[in-house]
C-alpha positions as CSV (number, residue, x, y, z in Angstrom):
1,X,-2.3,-20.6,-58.7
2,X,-5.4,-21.4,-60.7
3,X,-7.1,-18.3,-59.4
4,X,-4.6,-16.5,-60.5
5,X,-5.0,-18.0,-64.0
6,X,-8.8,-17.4,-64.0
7,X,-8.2,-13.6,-63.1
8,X,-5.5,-13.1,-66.0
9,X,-7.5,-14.7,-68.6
10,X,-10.8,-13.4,-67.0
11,X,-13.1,-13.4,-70.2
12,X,-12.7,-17.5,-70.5
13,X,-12.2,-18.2,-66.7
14,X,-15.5,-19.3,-66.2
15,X,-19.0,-18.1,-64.7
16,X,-18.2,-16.3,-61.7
17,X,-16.4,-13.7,-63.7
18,X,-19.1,-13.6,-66.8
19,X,-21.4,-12.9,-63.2
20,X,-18.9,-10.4,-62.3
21,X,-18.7,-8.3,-66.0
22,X,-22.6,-8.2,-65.7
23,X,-22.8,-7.0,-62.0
24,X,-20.3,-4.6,-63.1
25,X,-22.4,-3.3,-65.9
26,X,-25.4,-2.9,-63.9
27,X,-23.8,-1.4,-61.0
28,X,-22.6,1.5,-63.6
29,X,-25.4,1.6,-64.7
30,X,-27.2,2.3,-61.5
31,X,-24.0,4.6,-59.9
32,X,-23.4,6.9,-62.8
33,X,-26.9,8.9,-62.8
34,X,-27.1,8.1,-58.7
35,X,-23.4,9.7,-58.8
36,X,-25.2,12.9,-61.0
37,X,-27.8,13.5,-59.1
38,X,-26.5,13.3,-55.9
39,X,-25.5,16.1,-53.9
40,X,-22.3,17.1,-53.5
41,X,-20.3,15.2,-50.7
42,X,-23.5,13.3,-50.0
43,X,-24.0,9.9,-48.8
44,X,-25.3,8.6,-51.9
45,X,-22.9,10.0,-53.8
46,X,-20.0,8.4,-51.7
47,X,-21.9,5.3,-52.7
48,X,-21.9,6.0,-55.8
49,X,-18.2,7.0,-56.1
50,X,-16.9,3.6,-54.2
51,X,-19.5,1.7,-56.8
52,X,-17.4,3.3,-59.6
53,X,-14.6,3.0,-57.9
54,X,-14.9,-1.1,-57.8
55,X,-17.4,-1.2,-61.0
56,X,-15.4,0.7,-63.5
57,X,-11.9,-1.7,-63.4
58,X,-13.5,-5.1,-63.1
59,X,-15.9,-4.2,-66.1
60,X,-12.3,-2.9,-67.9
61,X,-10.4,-5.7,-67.2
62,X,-12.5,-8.0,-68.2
63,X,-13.7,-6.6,-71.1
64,X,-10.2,-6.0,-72.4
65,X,-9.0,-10.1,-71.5
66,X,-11.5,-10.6,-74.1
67,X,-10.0,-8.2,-76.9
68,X,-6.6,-10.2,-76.0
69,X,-8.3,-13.3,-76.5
70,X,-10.1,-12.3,-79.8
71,X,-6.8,-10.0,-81.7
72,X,-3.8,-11.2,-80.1
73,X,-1.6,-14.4,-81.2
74,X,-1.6,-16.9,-78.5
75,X,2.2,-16.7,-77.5
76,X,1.6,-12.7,-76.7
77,X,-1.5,-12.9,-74.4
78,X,0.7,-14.2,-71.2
79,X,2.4,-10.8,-71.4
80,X,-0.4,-9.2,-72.4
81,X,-2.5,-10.2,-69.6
82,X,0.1,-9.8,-67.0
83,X,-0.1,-6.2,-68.0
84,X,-3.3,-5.6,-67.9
85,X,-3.8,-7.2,-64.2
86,X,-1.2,-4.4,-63.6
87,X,-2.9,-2.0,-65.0
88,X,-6.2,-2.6,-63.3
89,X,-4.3,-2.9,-60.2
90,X,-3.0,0.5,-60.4
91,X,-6.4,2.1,-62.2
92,X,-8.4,0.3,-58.9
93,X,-5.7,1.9,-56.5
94,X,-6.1,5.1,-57.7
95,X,-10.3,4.9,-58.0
96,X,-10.0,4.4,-54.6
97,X,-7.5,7.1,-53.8
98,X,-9.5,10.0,-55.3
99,X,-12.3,8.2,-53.4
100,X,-11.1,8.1,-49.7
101,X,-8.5,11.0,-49.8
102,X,-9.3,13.4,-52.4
103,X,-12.7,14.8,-53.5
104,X,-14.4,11.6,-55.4
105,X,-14.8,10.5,-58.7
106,X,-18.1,12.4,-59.3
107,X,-16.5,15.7,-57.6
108,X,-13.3,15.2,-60.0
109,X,-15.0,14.1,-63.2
110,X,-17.5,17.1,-62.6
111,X,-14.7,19.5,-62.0
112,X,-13.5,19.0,-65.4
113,X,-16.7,21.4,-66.5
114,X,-15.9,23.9,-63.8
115,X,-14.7,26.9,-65.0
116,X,-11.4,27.6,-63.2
117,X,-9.4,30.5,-62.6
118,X,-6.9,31.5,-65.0
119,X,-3.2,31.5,-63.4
């Protein structure tokens, strides 16, 4: 049960996770221009991707504990945090779903400059 605590209040649960925000930050750091420069359905860009995929909601989640911590009253950051594990639960699942079924993150985020066809 106490890693379960440290997780929901993850900006004060010590210095594994202040390890984890900053390997988080360097990682996207290091994917997003990899991811750009990458060629389409490459290996590095599948790196890159699954990077992003990991990267993107540990940095959130642990980022947004600490806007809990620092605006909310204390008896509304239980809930609070509950809801944001959830959240990055779901936002990791579906990283990973547009990673390993569907075209990548660099391939979708990329897309959304494509000019489509008109229906």
């Amino acid at each position: 049960m106490a890693t379960l605590s440290r997780i929901l209040a993850a900006d004060v649960g010590g210095p594994q996770l202040h390890k984890a925000h900053n390997l988080s930050s360097y990682t996207l750091a290091a994917a997003t221009p990899l991811a750009i420069i990458s060629s389409k359905d490459g290996f590095l860009q599948r790196v890159a991707d699954l990077g992003l995929a990991v990267a993107i909601p540990v940095h959130m989640h642990i980022g947004l504990n600490a806007c809990v911590t620092d605006y909310l009253p204390k008896v509304a950051r239980g809930p609070a945090r509950a809801g944001l594990l959830a959240g990055t639960a779901i936002c990791t699942l579906g990283l990973l779903k547009i990673n390993l079924t569907g075209p990548g993150i660099t391939q979708t985020v990329k897309g959304l400059w494509n000019k489509g066809s008109a229906k």
